[in-house]
C-alpha positions, -999 to +999 in steps of 0.1 A: +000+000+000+015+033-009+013+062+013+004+094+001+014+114+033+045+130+043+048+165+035+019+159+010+005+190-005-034+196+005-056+162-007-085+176-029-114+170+003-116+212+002-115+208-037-143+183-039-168+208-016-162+235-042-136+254-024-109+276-030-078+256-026-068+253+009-035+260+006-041+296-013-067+306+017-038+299+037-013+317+018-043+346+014-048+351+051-006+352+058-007+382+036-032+402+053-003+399+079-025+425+106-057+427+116-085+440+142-099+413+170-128+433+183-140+417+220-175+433+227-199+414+241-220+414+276-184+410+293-177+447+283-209+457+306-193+442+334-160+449+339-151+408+341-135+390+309-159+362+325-193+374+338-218+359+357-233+337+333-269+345+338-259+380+337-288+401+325-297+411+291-303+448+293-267+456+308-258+452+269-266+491+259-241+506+241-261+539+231-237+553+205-225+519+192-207+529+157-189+502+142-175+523+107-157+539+139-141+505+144-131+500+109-117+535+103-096+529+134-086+502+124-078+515+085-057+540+101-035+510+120-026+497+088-053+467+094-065+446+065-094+426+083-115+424+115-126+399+137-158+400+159-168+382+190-205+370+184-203+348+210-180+344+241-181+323+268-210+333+284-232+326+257-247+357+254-252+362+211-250+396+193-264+391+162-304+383+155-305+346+165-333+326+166-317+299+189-320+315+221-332+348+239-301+354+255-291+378+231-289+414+220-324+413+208-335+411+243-314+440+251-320+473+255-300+477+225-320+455+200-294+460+171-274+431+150-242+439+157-227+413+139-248+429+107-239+467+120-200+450+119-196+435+085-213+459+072-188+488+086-159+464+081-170+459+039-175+498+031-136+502+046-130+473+019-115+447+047-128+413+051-145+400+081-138+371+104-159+362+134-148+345+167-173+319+183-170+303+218-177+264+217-177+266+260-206+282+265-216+288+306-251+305+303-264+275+281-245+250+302-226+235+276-195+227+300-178+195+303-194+167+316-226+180+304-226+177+268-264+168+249-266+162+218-290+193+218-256+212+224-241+201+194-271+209+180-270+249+193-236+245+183-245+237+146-277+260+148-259+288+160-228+285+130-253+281+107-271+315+109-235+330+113-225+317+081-258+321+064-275+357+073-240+381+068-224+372+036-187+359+031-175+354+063-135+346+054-126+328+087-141+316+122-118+315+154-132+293+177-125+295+213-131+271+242-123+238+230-096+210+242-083+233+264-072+227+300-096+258+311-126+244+292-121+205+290-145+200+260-128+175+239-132+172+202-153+141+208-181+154+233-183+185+205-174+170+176-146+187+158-150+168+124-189+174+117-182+208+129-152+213+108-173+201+078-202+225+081-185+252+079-168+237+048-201+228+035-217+262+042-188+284+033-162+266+015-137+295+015-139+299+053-108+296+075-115+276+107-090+282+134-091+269+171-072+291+190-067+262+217-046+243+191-012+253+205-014+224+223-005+199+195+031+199+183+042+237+161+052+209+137+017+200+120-015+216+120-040+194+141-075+207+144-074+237+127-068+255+095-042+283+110-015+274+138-028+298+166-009+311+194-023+331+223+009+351+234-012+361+268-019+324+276+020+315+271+022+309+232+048+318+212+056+312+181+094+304+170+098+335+147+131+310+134+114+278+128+083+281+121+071+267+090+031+263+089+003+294+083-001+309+114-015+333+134-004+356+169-030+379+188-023+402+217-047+425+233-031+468+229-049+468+264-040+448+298-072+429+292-092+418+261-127+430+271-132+470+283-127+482+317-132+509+334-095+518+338-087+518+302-097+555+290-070+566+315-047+533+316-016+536+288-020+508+263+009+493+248+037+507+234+032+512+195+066+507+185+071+476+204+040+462+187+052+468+152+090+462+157+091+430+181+056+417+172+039+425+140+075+429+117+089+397+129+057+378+125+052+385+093+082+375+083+080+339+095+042+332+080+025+347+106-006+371+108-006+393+137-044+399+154-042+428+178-070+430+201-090+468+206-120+469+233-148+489+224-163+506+253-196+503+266-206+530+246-199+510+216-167+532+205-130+529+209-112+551+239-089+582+220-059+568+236-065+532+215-073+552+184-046+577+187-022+544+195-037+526+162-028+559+144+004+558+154+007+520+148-003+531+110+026+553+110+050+534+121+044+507+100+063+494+066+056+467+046+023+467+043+013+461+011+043+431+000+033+396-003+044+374+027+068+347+019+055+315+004+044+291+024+063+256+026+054+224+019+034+208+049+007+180+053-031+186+050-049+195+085-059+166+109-096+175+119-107+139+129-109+118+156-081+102+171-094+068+174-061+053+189-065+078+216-062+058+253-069+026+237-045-006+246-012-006+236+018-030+235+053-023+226+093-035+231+107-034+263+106+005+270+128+027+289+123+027+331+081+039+333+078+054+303+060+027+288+039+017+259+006+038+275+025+069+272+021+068+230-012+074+230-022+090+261-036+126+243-009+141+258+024+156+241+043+165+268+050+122+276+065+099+253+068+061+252+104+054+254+123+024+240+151+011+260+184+014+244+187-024+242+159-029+221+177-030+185+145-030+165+120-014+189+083-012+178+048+004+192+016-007+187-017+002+195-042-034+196-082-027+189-107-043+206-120-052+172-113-044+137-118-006+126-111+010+098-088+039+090-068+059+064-043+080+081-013+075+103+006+104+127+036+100+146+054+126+167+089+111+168+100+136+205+140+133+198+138+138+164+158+109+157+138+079+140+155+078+105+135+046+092+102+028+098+075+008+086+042+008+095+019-021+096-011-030+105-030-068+114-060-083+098-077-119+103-042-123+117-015-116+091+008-082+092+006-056+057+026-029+051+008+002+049+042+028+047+079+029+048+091+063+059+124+075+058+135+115+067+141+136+100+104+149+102+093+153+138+062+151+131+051+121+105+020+120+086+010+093+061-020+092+045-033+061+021-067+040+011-089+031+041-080-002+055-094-021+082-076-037+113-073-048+143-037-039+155-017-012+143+018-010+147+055+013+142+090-007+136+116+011+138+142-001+119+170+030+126+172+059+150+200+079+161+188+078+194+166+055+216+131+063+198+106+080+218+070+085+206+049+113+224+021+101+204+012+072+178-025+090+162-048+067+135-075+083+121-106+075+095-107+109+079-137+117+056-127+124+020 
């Protein structure tokens, strides 16, 4: 069986649903290289990131809410897109839904923001993007208490939000598989998900900004590598080699607070020479973060700080380097996640269960005696499946095979050779039982954080 994986430009999945080619979205959205993330929601009424979430409705009043305000601002920075929150974690919507009547339409305010946004946003020229929280408190979709009526809202709410407002050129999506929200990509399911926003809007970038937790070597669960530099994530502006993208708030917080009118936001030349020059540069787009205020407008010492970001700035109109080679996005489930395992004898307790444990910061270990170590992960019956991951931790596995067992004989599904930290191979689905790595050279004892199999849809 041939693989079709490492390093394989984008399979033709995107192609088939009448999309754009993935890759040139990609390539599209690393040369907007700077843009707007616009947090206003019911949080902004309450001077918490994360209010109470039964909060009431007619806080939300922004009485001279102008959003060509926002996108004039944000023309001046030098910005080339915008990004809305339309729903944070709270759950409170601010667009005309018909899924619930937490919402701005039971507001005082009774305006579509979300319409009054793109709207603004499309006059300046400048595409839109919208950011969507998956955790959602008011609605108690938290972990542990997933219905499938919640996927449902879920799906409801994305649907109206890539329906009702027109081209909507990317969603970032919040709250999901991260160690603050602990909804998984199974209890939401990230596939089905992944593939109605395809379906609905074929050209629309989805980007989970909780994917910094997979390796910076592949992108898993997302469209754009995103890093949160607030939360800890920081791109390597020297290795990086996938799309990606950086946000920062210009305030201390990302929501308004009182303090901010009087508060000194960051230092524009700081922003544009140790954050937004040496981003671009190394395929990433650089989101800063302005907070209206509960009057709907920006404070004059943002705008006058956005103006002076627009002055400062160079470059603005040259295309960002190509983007290299690198394999298509994993976006389904990881079906040898915590299942059993086996291996050669491994290295002191970092054993076999280590290689599929969800987690990249442990690796299964092979003990230095082992000449021709292997891992497998064993079934408890046959599955199918038509895609292979391994993240090889010391970088050091020069040749492999991998295999896999049915009605009790071994196939070869790949060989791989190279130095890729993270291995993808991709192929016709087969189905099996047990599923396993040899190793046949490694410059080092091999050590495997994790051993994924997946049956993608294609």
């Amino acid at each position: 069986m041939r693989h079709i994986g490492i390093f394989l430009l984008f399979f033709s999945c995107c192609m088939s649903l009448g999309a754009k080619d993935l890759r040139r979205l990609q390539q599209d959205f690393v040369d907007l290289k700077f843009g707007m993330f616009i947090h206003f929601n019911i949080p902004t009424f309450t001077n918490h990131d994360w209010p109470d979430p039964d909060a009431d409705p007619a806080l939300f009043n922004p009485r001279k809410l102008d959003c060509s305000q926002w996108a004039k601002a944000a023309v001046s920075a030098g910005m080339r897109y915008g990004c809305l929150t339309a729903k944070h974690h709270s759950g409170f919507c601010i667009w005309n839904t018909k899924t619930t009547a937490y919402g701005v339409m039971s507001s005082p305010c009774r305006v579509d923001v979300v319409r009054e946004y793109v709207e603004a946003f499309r006059r300046e020229g400048l595409p839109t993007m919208l950011y969507f929280s998956i955790l959602d408190t008011h609605h108690k979709l938290r972990p542990g208490y997933i219905t499938r009526e919640h996927i449902a809202l879920v799906k409801a709410q994305l649907t109206e939000l890539l329906t009702d407002y027109g081209a909507i050129d990317a969603l970032v999506i919040d709250g999901w598989d991260a160690p603050w929200s602990r909804i998984s990509y199974e209890e939401i399911p990230f596939e089905e998900i992944y593939h109605l926003v395809k379906r609905l809007q074929p050209n629309c970038l989805l980007m989970d900004l909780n994917a910094a937790k997979y390796p910076a070597e592949a992108l898993m669960y997302t469209d754009i590598k995103s890093y949160e530099q607030g939360a800890g994530q920081h791109l390597s502006k020297e290795n990086n080699q996938l799309p990606a993208l950086s946000c920062l708030p210009l305030n201390r917080n990302w929501f308004w607070k009182e303090s901010f009118p009087v508060t000194p936001v960051k230092d524009p030349v700081t922003l544009v020479r140790e954050h937004l020059e040496p981003l671009n540069k190394a395929y990433c787009n650089f989101i800063l973060n302005v907070a209206p205020n509960r009057d709907g407008l920006i404070d004059g010492n943002a705008l006058e700080a956005l103006r002076e970001i627009g002055r400062l700035r160079r470059d603005n109109r040259q295309p960002s380097p190509l983007l290299p080679l690198y394999a298509a996005p994993i976006v389904s489930e990881n079906i040898a996640k915590h299942q059993p395992t086996n291996s050669t004898w491994s290295n002191d307790m970092m054993i076999m269960d280590f290689g599929n444990d969800d987690d990249f910061g442990t690796s299964w270990e092979s003990n230095p005696e082992v000449s021709v170590p292997w891992l497998e992960v064993d079934f408890p019956q046959e599955r199918s499946f038509n895609a292979i991951t391994v993240y090889d931790t010391r970088r050091c596995i020069r040749k492999y095979r991998l295999l896999y067992e049915r009605n009790g004989l071994w196939e070869t599904l790949a060989e791989g050779m190279g130095e890729e930290k993270m291995k993808v191979h991709r192929f016709e689905r087969v189905w099996g039982g047990r599923v396993r790595i040899v190793i046949d050279e490694s410059t080092a004892p091999p050590a495997i954080a994790e051993f994924g199999i997946y049956d993608e849809r294609r």
